[in-house]
C-alpha positions as CSV (number, residue, x, y, z in Angstrom):
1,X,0.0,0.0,0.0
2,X,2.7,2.8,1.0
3,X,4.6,1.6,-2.4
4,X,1.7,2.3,-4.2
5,X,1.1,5.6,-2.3
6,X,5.0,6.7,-2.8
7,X,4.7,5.7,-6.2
8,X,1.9,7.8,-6.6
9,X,4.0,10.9,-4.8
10,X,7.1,10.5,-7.4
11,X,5.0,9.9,-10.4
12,X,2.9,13.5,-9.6
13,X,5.9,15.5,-8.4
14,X,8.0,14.5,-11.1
15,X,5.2,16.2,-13.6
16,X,4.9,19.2,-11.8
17,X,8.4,19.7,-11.8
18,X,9.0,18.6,-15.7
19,X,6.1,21.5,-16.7
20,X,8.2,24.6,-17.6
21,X,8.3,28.0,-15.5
22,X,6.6,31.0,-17.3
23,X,7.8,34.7,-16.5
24,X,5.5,37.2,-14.9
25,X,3.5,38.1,-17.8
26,X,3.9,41.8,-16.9
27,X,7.7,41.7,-17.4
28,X,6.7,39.9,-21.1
29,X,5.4,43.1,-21.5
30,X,7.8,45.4,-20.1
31,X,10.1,44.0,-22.5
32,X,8.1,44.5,-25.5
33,X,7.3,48.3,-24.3
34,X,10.8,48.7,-23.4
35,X,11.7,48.3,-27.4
36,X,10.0,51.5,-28.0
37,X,11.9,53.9,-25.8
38,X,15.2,55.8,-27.5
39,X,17.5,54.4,-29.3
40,X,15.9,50.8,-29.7
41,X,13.9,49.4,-32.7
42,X,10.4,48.3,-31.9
43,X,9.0,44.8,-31.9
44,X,7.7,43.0,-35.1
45,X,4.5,41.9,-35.0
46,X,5.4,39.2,-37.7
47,X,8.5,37.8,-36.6
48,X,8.6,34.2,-36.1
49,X,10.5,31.4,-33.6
50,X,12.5,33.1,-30.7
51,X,11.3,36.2,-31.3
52,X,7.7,35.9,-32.4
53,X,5.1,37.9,-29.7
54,X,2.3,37.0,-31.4
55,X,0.1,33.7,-30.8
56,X,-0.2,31.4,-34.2
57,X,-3.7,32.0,-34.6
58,X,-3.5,36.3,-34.2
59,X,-0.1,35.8,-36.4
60,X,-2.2,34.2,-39.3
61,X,-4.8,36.9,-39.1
62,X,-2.1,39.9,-39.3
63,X,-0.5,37.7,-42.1
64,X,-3.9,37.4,-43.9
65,X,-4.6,41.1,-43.4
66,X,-1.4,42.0,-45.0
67,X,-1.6,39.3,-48.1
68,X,-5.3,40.6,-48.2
69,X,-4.2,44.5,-48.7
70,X,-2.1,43.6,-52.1
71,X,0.9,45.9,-51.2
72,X,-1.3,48.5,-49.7
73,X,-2.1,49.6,-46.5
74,X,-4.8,46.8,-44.5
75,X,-6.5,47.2,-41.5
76,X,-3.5,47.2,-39.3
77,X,-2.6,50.2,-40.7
78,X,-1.0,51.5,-37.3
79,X,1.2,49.8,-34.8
80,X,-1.2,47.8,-32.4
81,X,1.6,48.1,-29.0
82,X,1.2,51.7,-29.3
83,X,-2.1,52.0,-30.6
84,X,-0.5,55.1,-32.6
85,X,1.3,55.5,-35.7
86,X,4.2,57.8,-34.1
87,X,5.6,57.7,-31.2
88,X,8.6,59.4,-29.2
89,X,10.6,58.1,-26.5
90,X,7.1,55.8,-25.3
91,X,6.7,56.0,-21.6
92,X,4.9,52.8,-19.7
93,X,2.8,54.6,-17.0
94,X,1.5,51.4,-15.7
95,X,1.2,47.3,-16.2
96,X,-1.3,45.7,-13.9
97,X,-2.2,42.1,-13.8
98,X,-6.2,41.5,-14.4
99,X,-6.0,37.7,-14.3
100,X,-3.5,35.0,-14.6
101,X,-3.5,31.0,-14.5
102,X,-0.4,30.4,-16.0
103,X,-2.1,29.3,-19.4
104,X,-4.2,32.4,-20.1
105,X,-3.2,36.1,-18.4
106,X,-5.2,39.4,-19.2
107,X,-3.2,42.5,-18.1
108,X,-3.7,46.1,-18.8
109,X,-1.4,48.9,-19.8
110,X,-1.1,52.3,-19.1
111,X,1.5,54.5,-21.2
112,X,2.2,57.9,-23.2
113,X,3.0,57.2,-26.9
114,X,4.8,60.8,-26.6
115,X,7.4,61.6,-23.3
116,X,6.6,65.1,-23.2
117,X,2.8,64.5,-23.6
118,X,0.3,64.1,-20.8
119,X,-1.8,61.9,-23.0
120,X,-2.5,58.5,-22.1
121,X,-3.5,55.1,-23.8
122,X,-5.1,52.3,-21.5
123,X,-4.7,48.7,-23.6
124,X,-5.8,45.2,-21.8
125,X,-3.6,42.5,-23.5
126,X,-4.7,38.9,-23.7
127,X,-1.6,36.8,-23.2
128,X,-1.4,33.2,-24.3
129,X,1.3,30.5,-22.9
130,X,3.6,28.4,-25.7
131,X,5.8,26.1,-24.8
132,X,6.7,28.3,-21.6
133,X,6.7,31.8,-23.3
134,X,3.9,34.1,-23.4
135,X,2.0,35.5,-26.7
136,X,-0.2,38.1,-27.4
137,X,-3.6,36.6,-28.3
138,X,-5.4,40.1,-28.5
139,X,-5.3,43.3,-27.6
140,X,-8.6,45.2,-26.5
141,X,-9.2,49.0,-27.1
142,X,-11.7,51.5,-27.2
143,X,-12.2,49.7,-30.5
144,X,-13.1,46.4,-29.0
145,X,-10.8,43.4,-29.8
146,X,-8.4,43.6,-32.6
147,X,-8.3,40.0,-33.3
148,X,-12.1,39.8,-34.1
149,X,-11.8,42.9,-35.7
150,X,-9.4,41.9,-37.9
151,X,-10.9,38.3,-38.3
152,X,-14.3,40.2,-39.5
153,X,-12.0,42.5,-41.9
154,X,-10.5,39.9,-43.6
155,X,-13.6,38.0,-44.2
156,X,-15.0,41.0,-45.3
157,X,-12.4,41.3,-47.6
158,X,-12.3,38.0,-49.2
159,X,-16.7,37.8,-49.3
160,X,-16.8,41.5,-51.3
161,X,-13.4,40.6,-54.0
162,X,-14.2,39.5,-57.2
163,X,-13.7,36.1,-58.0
164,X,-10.6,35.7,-60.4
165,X,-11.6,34.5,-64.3
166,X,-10.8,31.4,-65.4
């Protein structure tokens, strides 16, 4: 009986330990914010491995709504961390964890696209774990959520083109 019962023990520790240790969510996104002060390039939504910051599923939409625009400007036609289209020496005013469960986390940001501006834009980020790493599933504004947004865009999009001669 207490073979079975230590058995047990090892066989449920051992897969707690083996499950890999995400970081705070909020520094995820301190990091990402951090790419738009001075002197530093910001993020790219489309990059891929190491440094993608996008789940798959919002990557394939913002793929789609690029392929969709044919070389012009889609309906990401502004840079989604900012929520602007310009910015200058970003300040983060505030990250505050809404909810978190290690598989899912919602947090919401507080920052001033422009230093010497008193301006400021509130985002709630919907954060998706990957193989220990967080995503960006969404991002909710004013505007409601991006991903749908775009999801109903592109559909739009491809329900309203012509369809090609054979």
């Amino acid at each position: 009986m207490f073979k079975r019962l230590f058995l047990l023990l090892v066989l449920v520790s051992s897969g707690v330990a083996a499950a890999p240790l995400l970081e705070d969510p909020a520094l995820f996104l301190q990091k990402i914010y951090r790419s738009y002060a001075s002197g530093f390039d910001a993020v790219r939504l489309d990059d891929k491995g190491d440094k993608q910051i996008l789940s798959d599923e919002f990557l394939r939409v913002v793929e789609q709504d690029s392929e969709l625009a044919n070389g012009e400007i889609g309906y990401l036609g502004y840079d989604p961390i900012c929520h602007c289209q310009d910015y200058q020496n970003l300040v983060v005013e505030d990250i505050t964890v809404i909810s978190n469960d290690n598989q899912t986390s919602r947090l919401q940001v507080i920052f001033r696209p422009f230093a010497e501006s008193t301006k400021k834009v509130s985002q709630t980020f919907l954060l998706k774990a990957k193989n220990g790493a967080w995503l960006i599933d969404d991002i909710v504004t004013e505007n409601g959520s991006l991903h749908q947004n775009m999801l109903k865009s592109n559909h739009e999009i491809r329900r309203n083109s012509p369809v090609p001669e054979r």
